[in-house]
C-alpha positions as CSV (number, residue, x, y, z in Angstrom):
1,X,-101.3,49.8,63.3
2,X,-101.1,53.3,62.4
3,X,-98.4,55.6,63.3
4,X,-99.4,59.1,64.6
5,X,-98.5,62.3,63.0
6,X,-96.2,63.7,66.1
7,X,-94.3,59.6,65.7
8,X,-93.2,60.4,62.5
9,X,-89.4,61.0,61.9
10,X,-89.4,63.6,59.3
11,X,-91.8,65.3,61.7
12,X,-89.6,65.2,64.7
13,X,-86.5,66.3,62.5
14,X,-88.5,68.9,61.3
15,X,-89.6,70.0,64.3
16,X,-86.1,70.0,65.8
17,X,-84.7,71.6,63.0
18,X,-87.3,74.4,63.7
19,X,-86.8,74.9,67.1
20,X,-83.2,74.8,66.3
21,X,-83.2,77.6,63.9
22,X,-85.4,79.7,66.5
23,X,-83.0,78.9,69.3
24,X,-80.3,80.2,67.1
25,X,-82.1,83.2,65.9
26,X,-82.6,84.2,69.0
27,X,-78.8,83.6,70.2
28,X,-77.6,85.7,67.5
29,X,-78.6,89.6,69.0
30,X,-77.3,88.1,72.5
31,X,-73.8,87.7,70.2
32,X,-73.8,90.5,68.4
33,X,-74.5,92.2,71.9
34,X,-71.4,90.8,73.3
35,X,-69.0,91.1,70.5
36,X,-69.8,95.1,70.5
37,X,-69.4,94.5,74.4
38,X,-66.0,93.2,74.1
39,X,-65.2,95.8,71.4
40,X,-65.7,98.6,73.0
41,X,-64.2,96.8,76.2
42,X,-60.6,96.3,74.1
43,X,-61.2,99.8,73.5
44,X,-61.8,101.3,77.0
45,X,-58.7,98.8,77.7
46,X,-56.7,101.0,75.6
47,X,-57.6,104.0,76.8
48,X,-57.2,102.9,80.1
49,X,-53.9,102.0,79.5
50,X,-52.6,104.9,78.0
51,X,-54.0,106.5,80.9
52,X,-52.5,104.9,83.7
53,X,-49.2,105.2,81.7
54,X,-49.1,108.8,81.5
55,X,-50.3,108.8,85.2
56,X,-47.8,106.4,86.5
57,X,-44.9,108.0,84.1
58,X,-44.7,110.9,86.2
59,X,-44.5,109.1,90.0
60,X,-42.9,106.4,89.0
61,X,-39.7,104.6,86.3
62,X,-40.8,104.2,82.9
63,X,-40.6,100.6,83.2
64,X,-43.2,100.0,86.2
65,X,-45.5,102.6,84.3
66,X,-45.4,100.5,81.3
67,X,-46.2,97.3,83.2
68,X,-48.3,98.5,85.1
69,X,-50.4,99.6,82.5
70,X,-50.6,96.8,80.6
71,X,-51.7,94.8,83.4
72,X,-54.5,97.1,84.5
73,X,-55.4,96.7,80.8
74,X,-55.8,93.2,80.8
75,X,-57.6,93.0,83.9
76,X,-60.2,95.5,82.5
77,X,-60.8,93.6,79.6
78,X,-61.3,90.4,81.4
79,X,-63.5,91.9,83.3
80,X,-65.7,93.3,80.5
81,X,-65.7,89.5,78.8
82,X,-66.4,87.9,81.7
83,X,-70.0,90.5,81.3
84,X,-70.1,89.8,78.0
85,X,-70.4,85.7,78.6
86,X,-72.8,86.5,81.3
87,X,-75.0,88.6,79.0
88,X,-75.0,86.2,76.3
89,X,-75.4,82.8,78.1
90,X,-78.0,84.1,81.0
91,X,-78.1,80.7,82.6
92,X,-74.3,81.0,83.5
93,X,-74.0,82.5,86.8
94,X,-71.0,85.2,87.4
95,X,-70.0,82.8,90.4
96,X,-69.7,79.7,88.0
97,X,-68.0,82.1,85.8
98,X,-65.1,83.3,88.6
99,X,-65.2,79.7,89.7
100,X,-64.4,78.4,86.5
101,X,-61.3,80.7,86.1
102,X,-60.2,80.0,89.1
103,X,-60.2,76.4,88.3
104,X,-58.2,77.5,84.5
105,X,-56.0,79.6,86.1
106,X,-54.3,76.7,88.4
107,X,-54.0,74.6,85.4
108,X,-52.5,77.6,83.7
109,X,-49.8,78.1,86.3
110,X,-49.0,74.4,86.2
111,X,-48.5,74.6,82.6
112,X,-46.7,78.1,82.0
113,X,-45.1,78.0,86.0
114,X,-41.6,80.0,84.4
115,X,-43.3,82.3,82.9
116,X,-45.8,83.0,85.6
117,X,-42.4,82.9,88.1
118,X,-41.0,85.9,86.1
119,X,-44.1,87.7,86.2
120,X,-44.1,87.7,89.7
121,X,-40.5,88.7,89.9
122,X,-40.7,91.3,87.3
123,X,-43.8,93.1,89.3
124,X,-41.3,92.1,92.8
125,X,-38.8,94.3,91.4
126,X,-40.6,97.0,89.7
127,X,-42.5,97.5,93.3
128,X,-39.0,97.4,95.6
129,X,-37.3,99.0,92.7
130,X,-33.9,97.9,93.7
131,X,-32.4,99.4,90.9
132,X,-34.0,101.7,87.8
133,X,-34.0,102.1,83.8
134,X,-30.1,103.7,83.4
135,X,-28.6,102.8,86.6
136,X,-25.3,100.4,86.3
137,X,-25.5,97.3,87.8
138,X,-24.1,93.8,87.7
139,X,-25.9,90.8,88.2
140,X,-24.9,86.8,87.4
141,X,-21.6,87.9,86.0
142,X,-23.0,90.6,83.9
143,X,-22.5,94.1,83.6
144,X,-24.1,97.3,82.3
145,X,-26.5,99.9,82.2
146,X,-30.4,99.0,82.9
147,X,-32.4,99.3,79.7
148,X,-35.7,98.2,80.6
149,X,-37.6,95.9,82.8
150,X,-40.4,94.1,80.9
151,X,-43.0,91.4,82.3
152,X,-40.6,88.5,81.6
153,X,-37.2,89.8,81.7
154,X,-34.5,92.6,82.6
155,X,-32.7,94.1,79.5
156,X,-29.2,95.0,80.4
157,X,-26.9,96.8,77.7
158,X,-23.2,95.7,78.5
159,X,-20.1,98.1,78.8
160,X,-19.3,96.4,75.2
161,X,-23.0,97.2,73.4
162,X,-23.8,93.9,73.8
163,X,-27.6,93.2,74.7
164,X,-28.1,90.6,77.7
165,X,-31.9,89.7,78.1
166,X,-32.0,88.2,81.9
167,X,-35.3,86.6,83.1
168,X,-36.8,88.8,86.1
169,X,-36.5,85.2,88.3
170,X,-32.9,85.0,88.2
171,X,-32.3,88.5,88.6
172,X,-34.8,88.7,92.1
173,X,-32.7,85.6,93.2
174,X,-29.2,86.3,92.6
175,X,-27.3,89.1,94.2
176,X,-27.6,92.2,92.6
177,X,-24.6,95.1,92.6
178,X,-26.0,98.4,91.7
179,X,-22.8,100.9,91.1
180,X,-25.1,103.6,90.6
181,X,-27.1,103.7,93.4
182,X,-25.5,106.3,94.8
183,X,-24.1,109.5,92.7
184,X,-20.2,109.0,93.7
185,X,-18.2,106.3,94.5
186,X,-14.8,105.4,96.0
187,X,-11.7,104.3,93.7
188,X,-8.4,103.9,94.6
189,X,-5.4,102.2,93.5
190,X,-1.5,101.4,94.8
191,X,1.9,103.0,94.5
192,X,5.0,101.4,96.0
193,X,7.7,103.7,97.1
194,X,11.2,103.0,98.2
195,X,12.2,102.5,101.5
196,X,14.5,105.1,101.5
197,X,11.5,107.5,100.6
198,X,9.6,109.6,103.7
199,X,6.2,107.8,103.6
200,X,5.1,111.0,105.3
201,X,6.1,113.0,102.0
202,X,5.1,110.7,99.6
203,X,1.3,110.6,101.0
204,X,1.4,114.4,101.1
205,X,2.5,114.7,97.5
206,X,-0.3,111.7,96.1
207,X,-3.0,113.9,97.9
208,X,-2.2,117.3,96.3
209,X,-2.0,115.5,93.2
210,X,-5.6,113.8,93.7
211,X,-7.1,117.3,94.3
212,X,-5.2,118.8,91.3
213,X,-7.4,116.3,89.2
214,X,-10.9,117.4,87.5
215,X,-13.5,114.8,88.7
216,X,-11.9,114.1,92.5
217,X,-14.9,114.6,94.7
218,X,-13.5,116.7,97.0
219,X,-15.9,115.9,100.1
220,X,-15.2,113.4,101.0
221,X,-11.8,114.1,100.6
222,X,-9.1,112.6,99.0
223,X,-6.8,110.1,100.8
224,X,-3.4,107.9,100.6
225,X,-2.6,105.6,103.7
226,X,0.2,103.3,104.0
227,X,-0.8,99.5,103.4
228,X,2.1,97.3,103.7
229,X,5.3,97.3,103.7
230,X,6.2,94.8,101.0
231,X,9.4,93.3,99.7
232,X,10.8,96.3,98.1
233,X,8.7,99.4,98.4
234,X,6.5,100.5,100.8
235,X,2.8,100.5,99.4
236,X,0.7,103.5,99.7
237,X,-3.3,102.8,98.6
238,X,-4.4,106.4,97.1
239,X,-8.3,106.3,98.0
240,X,-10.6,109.1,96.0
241,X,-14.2,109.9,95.2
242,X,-15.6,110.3,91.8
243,X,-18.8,110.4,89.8
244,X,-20.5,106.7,89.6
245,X,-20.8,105.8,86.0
246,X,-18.1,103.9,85.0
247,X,-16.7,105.4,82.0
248,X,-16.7,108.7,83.9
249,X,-15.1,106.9,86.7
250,X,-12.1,105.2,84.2
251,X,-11.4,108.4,83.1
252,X,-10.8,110.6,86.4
253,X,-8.6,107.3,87.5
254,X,-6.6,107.4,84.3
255,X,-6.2,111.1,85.1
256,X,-5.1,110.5,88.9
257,X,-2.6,107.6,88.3
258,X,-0.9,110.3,85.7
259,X,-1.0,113.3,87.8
260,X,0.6,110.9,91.3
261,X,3.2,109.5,89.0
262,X,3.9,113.2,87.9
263,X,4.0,114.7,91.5
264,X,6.7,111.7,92.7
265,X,8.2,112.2,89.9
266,X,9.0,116.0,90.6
267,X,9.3,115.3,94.1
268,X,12.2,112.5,93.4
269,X,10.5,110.0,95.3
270,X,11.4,106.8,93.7
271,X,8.8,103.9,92.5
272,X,11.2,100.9,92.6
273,X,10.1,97.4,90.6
274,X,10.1,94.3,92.4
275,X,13.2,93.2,93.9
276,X,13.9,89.2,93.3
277,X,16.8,87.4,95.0
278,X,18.3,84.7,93.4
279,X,20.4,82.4,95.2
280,X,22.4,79.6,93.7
281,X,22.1,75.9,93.9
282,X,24.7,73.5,93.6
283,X,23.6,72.4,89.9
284,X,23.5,76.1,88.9
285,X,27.1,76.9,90.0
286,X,27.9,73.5,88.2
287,X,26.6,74.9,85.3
288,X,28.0,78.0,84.7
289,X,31.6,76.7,85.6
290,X,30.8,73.8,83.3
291,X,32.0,71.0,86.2
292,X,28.9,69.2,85.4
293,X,26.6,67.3,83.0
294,X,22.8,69.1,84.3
295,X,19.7,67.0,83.7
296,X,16.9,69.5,82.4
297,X,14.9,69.0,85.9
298,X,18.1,70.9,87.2
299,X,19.9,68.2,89.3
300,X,23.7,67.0,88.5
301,X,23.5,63.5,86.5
302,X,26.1,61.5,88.2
């Protein structure tokens, strides 16, 4: 039996080869088409991005303009390669195409769920804005000034010039202390005076010297109330208003302890230590008159 030409085997390979190297001849415009789409797409993504940052820089902090930016960058250009897949594989539908994403993007957030968790909290707080680039806060036991706010974490420069890189979850669920929120804030500290001191004086004199010192808000005003009478002096709590920033702040407190310690000074009102009473035991008296062997726990060895 004879075999036919189209049932021999180089003639099918060589006929699959052909259409092969057709099929691929004419795939290759359709992905040089979509290579200069995505091209200029990463371009226009750019662009865009540069755009919306100098937009956004001027309405809003620097951090949510650089964010924001780079995420309306990245949706862009997704966009343009999702056209770019549909132009060069025709038989793909747009829908199978945003259906099949949807389906990668829920085993993406299973597999990268912290750093999708920070995302979210770093685009939380850069829309609510709690607290900006600069301002002084203090957050899980650290403190400092704000550097930036970046997709993943919050960049706080400590007091010392240490860097402390905090991720944006634990910052949007811990309690957050933000010292310059407002432009002024309230300091204060204590002086105990003698009981045989006027109180009356004594509060008049620390509040002249408050407003003698450069940096003492002086609405609201100065203050100095009596808090408790302890053991041995009567304690006044000096209250005052200063800038915000901390190292400002240290320094107009340094200057208002020295200026209230000058002013009681000159006014002879006395700032008496501590007063301890001692009172003797039966071992003690035994041991300075040397009547009796003392254990070290401080009770007479019989």
């Amino acid at each position: 039996m004879w075999l036919r030409a189209t049932d021999d085997p180089a003639a099918e390979i060589e006929e699959s080869a052909s259409s092969l190297w057709e099929s691929t001849l004419d795939f290759v415009p359709r992905i040089g088409v979509a290579a200069v789409i995505v091209a200029a797409g990463w371009a226009a993504s750019r662009g865009l991005r540069w755009l919306l940052h100098r937009y956004l820089r001027r309405r809003q902090t620097p951090s949510f303009a650089t964010v924001m930016s780079k995420i309306g960058g990245w949706i862009f250009l997704t966009v343009v390669v999702l056209i770019a897949l549909a132009i060069t594989f025709p038989s793909v539908r747009p829908v199978d195409l945003l259906a099949g994403l949807g389906f990668f993007s829920i085993a993406v957030g299973f597999a990268f769920q912290d750093i999708l968790e920070n995302t979210l909290s770093g685009m939380l707080l850069l829309f609510r804005q709690p607290f900006r680039s600069g301002d002084q806060i203090e957050v899980m036991g650290q403190s400092g000034t704000v550097e930036g706010i970046t997709i993943r974490e919050t960049r706080i420069i400590r007091y010392d010039g240490e860097l402390v890189v905090i991720p944006n979850r634990d910052v949007y669920k811990n309690e957050i202390v933000v010292h310059t929120y407002r432009d002024d804030h309230r300091q204060e500290f204590v002086v105990g005076i003698a009981y045989e001191n006027d109180a009356e004086e004594a509060t008049t004199a620390i509040i002249a010297a408050l407003r003698s010192v450069d940096g003492v808000r002086l609405d609201p005003p100065p203050m100095a109330l009596v808090e408790n009478l302890n053991v041995s002096t009567v304690d006044i709590v000096a209250m005052f208003w200063t800038s915000a920033r901390r190292f400002d702040s240290l320094l107009v407190k340094d200057a208002a302890i020295k200026a209230v310690k000058r002013r009681l000074d000159d006014a002879g009102i006395e700032m008496p230590a501590d007063i301890v009473a001692l009172q003797a035991t039966p071992s003690f008296k035994a041991a300075l008159q040397n009547e009796a062997d003392v254990t070290p726990a401080g009770s007479i060895r019989t």
